[in-house]
Biopython code that builds the backbone (N, CA, C, O; Angstrom):
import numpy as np
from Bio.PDB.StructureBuilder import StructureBuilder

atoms = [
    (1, "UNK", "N", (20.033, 9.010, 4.647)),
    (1, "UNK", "CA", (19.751, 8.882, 3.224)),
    (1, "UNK", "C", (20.877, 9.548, 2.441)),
    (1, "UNK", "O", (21.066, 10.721, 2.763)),
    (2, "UNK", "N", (21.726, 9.026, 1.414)),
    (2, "UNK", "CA", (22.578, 9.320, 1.059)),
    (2, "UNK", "C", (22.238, 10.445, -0.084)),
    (2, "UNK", "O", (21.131, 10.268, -0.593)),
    (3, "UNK", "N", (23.002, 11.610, -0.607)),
    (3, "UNK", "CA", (22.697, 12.659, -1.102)),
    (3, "UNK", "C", (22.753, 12.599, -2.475)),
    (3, "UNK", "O", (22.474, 13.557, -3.197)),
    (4, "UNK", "N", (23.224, 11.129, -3.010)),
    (4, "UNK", "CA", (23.455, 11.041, -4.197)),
    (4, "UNK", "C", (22.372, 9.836, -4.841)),
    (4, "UNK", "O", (22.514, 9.394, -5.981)),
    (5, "UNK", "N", (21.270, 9.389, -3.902)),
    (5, "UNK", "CA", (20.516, 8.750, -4.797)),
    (5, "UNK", "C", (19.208, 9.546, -4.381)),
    (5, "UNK", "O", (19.280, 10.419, -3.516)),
    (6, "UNK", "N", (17.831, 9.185, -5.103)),
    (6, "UNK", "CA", (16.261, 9.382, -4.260)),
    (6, "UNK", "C", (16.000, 8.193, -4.369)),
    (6, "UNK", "O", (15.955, 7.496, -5.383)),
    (7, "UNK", "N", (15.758, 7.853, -2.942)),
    (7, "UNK", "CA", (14.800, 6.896, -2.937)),
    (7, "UNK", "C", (13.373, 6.771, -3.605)),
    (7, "UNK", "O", (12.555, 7.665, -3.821)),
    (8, "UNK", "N", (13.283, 5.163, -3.923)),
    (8, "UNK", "CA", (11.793, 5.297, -3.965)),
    (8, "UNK", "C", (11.198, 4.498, -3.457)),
    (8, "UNK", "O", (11.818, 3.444, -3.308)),
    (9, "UNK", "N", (9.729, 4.526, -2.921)),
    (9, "UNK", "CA", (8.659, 4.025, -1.926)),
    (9, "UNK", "C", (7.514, 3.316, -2.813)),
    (9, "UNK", "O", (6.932, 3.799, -3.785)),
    (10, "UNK", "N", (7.365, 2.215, -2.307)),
    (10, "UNK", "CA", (5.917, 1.837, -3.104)),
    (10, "UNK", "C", (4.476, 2.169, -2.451)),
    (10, "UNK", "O", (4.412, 2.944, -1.497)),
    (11, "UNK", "N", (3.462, 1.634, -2.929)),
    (11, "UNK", "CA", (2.255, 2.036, -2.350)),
    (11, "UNK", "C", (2.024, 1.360, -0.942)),
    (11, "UNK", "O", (1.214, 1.834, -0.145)),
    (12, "UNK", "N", (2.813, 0.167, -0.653)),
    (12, "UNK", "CA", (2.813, -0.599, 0.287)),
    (12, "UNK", "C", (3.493, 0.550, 1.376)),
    (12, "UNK", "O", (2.856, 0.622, 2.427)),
    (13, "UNK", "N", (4.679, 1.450, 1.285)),
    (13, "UNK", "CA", (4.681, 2.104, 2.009)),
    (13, "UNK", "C", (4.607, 2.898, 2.647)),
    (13, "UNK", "O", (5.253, 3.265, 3.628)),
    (14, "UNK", "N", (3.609, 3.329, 2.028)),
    (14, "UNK", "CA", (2.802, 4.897, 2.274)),
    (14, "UNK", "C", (2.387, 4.564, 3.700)),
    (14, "UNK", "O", (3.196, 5.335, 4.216)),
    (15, "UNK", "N", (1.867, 4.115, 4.567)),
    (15, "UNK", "CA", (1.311, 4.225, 5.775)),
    (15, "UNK", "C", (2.512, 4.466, 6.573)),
    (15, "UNK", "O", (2.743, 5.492, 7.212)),
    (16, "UNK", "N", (3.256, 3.433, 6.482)),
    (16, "UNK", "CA", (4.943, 3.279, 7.669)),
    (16, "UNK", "C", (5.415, 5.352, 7.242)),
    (16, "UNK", "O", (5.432, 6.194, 8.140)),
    (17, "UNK", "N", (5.723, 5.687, 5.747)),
    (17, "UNK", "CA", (5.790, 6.924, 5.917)),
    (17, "UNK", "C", (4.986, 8.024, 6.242)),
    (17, "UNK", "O", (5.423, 9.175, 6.217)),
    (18, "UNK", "N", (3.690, 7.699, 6.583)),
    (18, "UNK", "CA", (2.668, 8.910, 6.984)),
    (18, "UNK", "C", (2.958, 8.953, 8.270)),
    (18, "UNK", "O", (3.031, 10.014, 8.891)),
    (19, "UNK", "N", (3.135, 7.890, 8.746)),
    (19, "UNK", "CA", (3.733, 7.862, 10.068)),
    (19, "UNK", "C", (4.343, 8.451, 11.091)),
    (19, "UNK", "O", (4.179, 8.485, 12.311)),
    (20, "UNK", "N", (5.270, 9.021, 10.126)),
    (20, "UNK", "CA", (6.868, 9.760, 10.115)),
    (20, "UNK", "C", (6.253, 11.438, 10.526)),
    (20, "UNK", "O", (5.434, 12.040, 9.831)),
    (21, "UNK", "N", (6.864, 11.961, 11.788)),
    (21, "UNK", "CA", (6.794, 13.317, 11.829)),
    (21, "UNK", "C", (7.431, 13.948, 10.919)),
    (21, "UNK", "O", (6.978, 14.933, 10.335)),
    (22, "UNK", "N", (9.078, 13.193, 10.617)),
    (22, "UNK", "CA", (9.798, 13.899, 9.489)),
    (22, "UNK", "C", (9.785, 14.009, 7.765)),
    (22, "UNK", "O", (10.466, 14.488, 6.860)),
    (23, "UNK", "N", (8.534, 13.229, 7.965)),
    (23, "UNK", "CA", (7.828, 13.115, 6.139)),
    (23, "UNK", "C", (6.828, 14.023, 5.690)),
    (23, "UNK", "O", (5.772, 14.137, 6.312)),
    (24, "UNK", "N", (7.096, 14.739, 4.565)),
    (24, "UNK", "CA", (5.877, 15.508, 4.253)),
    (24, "UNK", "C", (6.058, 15.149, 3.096)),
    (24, "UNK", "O", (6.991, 14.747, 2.401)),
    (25, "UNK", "N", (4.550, 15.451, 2.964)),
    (25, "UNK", "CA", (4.291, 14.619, 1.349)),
    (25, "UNK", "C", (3.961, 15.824, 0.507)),
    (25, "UNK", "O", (3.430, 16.838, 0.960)),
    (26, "UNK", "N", (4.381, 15.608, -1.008)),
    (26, "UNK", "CA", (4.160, 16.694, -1.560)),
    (26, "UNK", "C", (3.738, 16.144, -3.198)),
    (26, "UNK", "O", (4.452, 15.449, -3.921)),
    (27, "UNK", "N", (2.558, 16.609, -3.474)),
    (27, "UNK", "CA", (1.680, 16.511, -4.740)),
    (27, "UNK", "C", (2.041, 17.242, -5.816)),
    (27, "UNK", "O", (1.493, 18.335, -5.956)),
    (28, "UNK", "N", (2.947, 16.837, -6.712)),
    (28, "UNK", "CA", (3.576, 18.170, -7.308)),
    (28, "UNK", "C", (2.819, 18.088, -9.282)),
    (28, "UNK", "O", (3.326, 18.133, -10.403)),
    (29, "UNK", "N", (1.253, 17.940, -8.664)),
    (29, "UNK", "CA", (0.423, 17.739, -9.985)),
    (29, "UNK", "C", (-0.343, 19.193, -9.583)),
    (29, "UNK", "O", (-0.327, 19.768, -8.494)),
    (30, "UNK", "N", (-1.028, 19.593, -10.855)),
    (30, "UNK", "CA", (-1.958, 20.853, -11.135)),
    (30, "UNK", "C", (-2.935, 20.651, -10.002)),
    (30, "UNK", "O", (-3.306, 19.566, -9.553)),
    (31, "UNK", "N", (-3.372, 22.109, -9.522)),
    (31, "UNK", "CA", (-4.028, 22.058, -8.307)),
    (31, "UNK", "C", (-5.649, 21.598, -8.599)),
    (31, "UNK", "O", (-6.304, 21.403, -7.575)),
    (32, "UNK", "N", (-6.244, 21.438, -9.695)),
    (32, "UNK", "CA", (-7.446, 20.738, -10.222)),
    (32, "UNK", "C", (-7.283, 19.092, -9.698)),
    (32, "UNK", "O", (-8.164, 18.509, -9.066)),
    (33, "UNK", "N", (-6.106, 18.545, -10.057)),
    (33, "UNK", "CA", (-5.942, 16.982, -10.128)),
    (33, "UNK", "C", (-5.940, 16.557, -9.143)),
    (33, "UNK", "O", (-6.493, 15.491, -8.876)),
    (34, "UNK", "N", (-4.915, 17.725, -7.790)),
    (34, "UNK", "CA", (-4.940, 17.314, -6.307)),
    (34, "UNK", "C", (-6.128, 17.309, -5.775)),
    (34, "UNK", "O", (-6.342, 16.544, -4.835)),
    (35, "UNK", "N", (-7.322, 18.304, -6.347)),
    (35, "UNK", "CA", (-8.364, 18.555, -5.935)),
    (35, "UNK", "C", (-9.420, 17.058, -6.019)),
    (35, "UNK", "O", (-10.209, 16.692, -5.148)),
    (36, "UNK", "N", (-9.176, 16.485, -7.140)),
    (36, "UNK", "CA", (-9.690, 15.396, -7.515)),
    (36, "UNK", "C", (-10.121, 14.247, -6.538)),
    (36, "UNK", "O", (-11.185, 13.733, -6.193)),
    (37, "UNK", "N", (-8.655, 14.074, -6.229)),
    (37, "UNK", "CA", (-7.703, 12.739, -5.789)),
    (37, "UNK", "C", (-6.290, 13.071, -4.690)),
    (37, "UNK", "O", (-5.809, 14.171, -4.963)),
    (38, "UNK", "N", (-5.845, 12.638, -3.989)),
    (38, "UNK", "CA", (-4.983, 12.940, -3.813)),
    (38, "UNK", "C", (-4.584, 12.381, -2.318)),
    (38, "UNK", "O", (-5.418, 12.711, -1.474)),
    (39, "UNK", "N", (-3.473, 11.598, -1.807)),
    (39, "UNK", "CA", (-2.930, 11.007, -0.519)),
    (39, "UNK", "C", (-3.684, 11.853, 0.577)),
    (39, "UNK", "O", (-4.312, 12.770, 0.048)),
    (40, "UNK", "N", (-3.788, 11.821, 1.739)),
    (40, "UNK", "CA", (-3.962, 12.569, 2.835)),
    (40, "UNK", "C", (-3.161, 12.751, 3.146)),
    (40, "UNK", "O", (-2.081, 12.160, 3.135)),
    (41, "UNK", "N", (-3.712, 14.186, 3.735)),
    (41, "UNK", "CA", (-2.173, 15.346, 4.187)),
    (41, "UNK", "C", (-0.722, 15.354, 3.251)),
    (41, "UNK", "O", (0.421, 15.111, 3.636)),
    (42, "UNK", "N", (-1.176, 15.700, 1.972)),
    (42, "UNK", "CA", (-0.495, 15.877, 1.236)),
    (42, "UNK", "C", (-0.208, 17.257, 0.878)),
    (42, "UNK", "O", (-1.145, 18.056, 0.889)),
    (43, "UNK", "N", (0.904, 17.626, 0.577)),
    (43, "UNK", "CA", (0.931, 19.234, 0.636)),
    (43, "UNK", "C", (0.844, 19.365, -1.374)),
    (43, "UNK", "O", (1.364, 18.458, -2.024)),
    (44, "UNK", "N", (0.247, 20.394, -2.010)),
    (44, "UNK", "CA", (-0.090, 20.448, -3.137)),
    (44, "UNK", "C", (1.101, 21.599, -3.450)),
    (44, "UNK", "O", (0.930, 22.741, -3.023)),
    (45, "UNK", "N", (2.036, 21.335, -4.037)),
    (45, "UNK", "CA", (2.872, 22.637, -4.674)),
    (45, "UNK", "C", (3.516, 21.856, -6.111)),
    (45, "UNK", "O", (4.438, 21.058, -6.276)),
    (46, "UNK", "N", (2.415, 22.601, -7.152)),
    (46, "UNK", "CA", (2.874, 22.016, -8.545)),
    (46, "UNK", "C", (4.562, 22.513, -8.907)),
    (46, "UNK", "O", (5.362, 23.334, -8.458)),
    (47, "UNK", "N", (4.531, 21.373, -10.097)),
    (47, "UNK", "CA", (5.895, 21.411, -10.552)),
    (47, "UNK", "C", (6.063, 22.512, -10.895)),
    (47, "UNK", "O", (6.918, 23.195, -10.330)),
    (48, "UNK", "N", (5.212, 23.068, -12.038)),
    (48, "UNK", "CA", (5.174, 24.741, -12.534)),
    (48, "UNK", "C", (5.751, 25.408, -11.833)),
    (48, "UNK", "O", (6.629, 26.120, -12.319)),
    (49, "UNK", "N", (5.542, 25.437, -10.689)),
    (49, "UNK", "CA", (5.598, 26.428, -9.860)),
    (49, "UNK", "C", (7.084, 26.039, -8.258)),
    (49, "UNK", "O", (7.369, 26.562, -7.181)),
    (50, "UNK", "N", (7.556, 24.908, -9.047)),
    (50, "UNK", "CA", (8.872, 24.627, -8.314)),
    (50, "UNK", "C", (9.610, 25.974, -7.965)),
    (50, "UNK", "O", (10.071, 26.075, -6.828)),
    (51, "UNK", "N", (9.754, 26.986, -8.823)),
    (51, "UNK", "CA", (10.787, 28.229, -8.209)),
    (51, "UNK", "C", (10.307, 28.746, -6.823)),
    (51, "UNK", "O", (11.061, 29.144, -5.935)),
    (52, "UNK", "N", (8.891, 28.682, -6.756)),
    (52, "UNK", "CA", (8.324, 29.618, -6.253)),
    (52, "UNK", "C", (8.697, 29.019, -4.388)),
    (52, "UNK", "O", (8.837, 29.740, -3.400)),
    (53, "UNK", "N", (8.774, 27.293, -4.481)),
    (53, "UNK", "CA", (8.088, 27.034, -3.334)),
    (53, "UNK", "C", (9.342, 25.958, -2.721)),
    (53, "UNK", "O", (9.334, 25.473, -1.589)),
    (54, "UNK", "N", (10.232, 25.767, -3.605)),
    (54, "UNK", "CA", (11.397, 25.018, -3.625)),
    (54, "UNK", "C", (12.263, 25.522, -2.117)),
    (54, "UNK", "O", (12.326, 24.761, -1.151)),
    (55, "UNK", "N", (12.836, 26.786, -2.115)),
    (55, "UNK", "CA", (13.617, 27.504, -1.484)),
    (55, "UNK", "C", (13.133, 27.680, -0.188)),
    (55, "UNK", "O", (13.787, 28.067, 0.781)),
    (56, "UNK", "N", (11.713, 27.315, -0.229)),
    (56, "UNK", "CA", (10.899, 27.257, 1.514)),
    (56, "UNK", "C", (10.896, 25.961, 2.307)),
    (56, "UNK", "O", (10.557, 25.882, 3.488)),
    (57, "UNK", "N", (11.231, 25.139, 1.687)),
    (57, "UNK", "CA", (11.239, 24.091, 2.628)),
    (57, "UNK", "C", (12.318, 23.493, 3.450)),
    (57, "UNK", "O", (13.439, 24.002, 3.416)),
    (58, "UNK", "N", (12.159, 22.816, 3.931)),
    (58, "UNK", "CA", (12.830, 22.873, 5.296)),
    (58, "UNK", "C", (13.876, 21.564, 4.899)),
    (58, "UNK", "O", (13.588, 20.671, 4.102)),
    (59, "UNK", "N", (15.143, 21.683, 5.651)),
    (59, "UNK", "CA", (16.261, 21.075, 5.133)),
    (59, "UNK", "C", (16.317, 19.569, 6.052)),
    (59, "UNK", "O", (16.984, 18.556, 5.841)),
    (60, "UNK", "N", (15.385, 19.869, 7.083)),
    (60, "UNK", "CA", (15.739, 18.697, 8.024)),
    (60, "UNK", "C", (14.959, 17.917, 8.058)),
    (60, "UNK", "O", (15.111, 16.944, 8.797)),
    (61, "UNK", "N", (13.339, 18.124, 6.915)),
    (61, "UNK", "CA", (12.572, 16.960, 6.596)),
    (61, "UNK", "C", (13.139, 16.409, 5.767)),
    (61, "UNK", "O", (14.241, 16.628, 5.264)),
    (62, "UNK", "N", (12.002, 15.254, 5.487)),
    (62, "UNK", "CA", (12.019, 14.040, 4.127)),
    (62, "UNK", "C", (11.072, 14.402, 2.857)),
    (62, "UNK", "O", (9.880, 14.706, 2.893)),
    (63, "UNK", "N", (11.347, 14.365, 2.492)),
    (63, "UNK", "CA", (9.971, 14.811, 1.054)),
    (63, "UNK", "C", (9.540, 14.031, 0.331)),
    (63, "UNK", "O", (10.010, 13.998, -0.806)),
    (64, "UNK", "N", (8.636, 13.237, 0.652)),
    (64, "UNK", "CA", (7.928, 12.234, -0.425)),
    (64, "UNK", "C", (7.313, 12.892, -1.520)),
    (64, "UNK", "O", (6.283, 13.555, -1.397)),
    (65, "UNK", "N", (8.021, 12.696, -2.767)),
    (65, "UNK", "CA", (6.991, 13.084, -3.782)),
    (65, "UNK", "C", (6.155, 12.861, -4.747)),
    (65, "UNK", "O", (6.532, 11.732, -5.063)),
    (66, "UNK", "N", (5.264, 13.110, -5.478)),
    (66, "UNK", "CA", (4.441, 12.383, -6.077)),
    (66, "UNK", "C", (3.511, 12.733, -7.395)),
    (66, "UNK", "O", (2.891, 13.773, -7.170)),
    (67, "UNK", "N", (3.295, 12.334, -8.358)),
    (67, "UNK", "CA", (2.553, 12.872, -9.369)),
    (67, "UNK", "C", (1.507, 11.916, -9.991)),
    (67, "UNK", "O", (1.147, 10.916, -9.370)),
    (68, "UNK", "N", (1.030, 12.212, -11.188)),
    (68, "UNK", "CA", (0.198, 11.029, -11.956)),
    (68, "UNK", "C", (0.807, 9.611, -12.034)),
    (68, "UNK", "O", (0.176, 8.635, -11.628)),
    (69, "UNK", "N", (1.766, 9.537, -12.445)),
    (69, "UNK", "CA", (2.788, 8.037, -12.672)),
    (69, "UNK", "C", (4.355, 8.243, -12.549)),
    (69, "UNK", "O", (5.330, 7.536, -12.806)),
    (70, "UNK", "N", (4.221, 9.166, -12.184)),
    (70, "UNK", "CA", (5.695, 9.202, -11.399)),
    (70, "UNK", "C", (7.112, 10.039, -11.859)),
    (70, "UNK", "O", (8.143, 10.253, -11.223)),
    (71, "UNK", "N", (6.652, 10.469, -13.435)),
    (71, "UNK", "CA", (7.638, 11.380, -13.973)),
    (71, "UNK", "C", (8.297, 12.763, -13.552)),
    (71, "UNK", "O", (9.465, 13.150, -13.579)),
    (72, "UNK", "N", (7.252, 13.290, -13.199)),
    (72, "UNK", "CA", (7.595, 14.743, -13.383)),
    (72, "UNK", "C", (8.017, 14.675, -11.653)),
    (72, "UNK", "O", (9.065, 15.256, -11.369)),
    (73, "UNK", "N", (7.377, 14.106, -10.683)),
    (73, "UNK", "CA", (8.194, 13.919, -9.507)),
    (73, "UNK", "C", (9.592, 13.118, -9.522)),
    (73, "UNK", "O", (10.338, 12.929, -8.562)),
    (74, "UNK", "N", (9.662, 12.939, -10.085)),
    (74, "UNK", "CA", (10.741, 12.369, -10.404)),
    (74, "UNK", "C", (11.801, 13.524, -10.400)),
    (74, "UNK", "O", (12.476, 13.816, -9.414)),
    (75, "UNK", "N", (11.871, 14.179, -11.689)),
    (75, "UNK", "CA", (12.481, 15.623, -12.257)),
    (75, "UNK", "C", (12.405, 16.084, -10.966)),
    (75, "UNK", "O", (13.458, 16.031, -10.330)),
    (76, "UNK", "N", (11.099, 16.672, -10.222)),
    (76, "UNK", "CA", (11.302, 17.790, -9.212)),
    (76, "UNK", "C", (12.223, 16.942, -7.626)),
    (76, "UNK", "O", (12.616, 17.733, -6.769)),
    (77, "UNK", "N", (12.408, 15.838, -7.454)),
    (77, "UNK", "CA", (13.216, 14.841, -6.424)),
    (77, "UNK", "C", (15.063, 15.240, -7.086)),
    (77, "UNK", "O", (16.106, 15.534, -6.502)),
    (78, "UNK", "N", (14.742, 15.070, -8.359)),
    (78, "UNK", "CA", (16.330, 15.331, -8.861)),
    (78, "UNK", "C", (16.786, 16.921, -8.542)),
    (78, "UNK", "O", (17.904, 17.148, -8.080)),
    (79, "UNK", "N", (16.107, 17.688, -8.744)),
    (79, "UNK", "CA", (16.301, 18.978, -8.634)),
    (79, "UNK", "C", (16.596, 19.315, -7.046)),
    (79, "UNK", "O", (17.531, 20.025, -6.676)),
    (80, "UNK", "N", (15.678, 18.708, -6.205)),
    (80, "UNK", "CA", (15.788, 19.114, -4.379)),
    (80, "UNK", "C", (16.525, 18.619, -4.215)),
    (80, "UNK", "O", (17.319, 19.279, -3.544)),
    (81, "UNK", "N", (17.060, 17.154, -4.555)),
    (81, "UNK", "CA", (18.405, 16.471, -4.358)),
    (81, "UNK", "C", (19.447, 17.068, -4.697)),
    (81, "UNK", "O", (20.463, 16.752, -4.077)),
    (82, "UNK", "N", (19.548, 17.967, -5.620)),
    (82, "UNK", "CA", (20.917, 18.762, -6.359)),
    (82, "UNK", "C", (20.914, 19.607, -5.230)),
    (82, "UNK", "O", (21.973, 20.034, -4.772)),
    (83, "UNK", "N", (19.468, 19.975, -4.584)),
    (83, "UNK", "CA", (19.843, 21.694, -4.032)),
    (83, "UNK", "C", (19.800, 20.797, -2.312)),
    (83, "UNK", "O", (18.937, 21.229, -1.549)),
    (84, "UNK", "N", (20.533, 19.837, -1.875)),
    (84, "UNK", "CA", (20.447, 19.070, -0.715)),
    (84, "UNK", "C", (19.268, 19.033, -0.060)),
    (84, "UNK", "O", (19.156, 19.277, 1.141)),
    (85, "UNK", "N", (18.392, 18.745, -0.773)),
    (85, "UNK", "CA", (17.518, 18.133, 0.160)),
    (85, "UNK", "C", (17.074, 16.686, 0.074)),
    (85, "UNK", "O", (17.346, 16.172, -1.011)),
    (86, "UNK", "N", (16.457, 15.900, 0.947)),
    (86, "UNK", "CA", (16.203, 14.445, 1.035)),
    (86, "UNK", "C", (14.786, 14.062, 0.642)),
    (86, "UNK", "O", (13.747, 14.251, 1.274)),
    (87, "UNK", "N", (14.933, 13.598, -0.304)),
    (87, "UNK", "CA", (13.565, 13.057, -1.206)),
    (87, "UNK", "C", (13.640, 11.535, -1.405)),
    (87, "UNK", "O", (14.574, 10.734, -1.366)),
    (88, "UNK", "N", (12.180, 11.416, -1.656)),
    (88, "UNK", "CA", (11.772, 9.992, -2.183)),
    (88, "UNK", "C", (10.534, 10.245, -2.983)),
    (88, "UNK", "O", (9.826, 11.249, -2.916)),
    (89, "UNK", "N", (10.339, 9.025, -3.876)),
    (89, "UNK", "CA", (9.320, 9.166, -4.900)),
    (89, "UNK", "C", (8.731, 7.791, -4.926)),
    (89, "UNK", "O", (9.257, 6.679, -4.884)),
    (90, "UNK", "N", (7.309, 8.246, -5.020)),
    (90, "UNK", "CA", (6.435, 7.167, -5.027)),
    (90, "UNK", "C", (6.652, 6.731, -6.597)),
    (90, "UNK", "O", (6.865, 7.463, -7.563)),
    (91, "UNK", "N", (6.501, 4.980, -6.524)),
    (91, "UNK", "CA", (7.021, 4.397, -7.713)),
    (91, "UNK", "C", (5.236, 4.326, -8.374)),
    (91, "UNK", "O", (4.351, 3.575, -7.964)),
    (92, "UNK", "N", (5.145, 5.215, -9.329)),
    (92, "UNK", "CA", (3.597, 5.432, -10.199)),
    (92, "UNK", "C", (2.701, 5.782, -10.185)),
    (92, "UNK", "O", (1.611, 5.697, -10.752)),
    (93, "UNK", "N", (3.411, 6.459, -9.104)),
    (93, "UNK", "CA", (2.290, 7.910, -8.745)),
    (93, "UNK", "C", (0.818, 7.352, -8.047)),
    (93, "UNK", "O", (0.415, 6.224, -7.762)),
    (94, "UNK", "N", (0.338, 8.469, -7.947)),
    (94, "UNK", "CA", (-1.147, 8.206, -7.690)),
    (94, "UNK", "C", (-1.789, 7.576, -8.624)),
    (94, "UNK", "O", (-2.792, 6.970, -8.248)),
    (95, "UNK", "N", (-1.464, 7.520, -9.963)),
    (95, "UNK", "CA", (-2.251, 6.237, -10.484)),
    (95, "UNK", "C", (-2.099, 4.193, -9.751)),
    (95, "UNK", "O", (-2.920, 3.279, -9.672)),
    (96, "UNK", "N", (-0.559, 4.329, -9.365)),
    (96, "UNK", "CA", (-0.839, 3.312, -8.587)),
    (96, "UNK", "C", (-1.347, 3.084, -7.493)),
    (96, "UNK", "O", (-1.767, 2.000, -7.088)),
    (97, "UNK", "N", (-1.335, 4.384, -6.796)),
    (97, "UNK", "CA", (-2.173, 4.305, -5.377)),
    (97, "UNK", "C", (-3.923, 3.919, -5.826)),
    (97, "UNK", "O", (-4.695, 3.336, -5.066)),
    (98, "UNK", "N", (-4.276, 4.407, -7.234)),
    (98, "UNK", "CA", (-5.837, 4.502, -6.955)),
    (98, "UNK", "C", (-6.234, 2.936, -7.595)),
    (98, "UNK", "O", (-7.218, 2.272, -7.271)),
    (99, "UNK", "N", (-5.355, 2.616, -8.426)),
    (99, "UNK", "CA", (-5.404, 0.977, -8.643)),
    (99, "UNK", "C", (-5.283, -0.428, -7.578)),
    (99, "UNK", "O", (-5.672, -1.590, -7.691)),
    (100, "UNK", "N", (-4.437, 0.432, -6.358)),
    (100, "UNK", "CA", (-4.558, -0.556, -4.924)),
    (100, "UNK", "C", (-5.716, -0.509, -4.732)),
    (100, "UNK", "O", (-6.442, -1.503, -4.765)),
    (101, "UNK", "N", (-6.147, 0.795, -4.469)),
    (101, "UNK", "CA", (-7.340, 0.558, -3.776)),
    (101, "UNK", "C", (-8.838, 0.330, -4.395)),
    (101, "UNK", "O", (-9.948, 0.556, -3.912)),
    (102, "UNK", "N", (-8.411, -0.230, -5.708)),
    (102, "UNK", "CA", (-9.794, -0.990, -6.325)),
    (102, "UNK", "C", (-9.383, -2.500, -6.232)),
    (102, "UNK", "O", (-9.930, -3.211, -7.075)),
    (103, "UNK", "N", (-8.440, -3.182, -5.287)),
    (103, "UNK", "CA", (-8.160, -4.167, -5.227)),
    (103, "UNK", "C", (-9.078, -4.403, -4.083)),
    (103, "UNK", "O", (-9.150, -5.519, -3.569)),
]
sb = StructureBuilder()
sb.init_structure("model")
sb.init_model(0)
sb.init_chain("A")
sb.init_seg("    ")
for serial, (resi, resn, name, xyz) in enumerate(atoms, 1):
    if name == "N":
        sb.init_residue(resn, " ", resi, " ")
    sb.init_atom(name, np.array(xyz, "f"), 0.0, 1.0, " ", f" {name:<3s}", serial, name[0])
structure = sb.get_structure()
């Protein structure tokens, strides 16, 4: 994955990446909202709180990330990408995931 873009994933590919030993998924909405709703085995570390939890993760995973519709993961994918790490972002967040699955 090249260091100068983030990928992004649709809802279609959430399974092929759960898949992945080297994918961890990360919920980077208020810990109420994850509580709600939220992917399986998703790791919950809000944006707020990016300083705190940024600098712990591991350089040789993938980081799927994810929010309400896709903004603010967005921002926090640009930021891990600056500091080399390999991200992707779900294209609309968990609002598009919860609209699949009323299909």
């Amino acid at each position: 994955m090249s260091q100068e873009e983030i990928r992004t994933i649709g809802v279609r590919d959430i399974p092929k990446y759960q898949a992945r030993e080297d994918v961890i998924w990360i919920d980077v909405r208020e810990r109420e909202e994850y509580l709600l709703y939220h992917i399986p085995g998703a790791k919950n570390l809000p944006y707020d709180d990016m300083e705190q939890w940024e600098k712990r993760l591991d350089k040789s995973k993938i980081y799927v990330l994810y929010c309400e519709r896709g903004s603010l993961s967005m921002m926090a994918a640009k930021q891990l990408l600056k500091d080399g790490y390999s991200v992707c972002t779900l294209i609309g967040g968990i609002r598009a995931v919860q609209e699949r699955n009323l299909d």
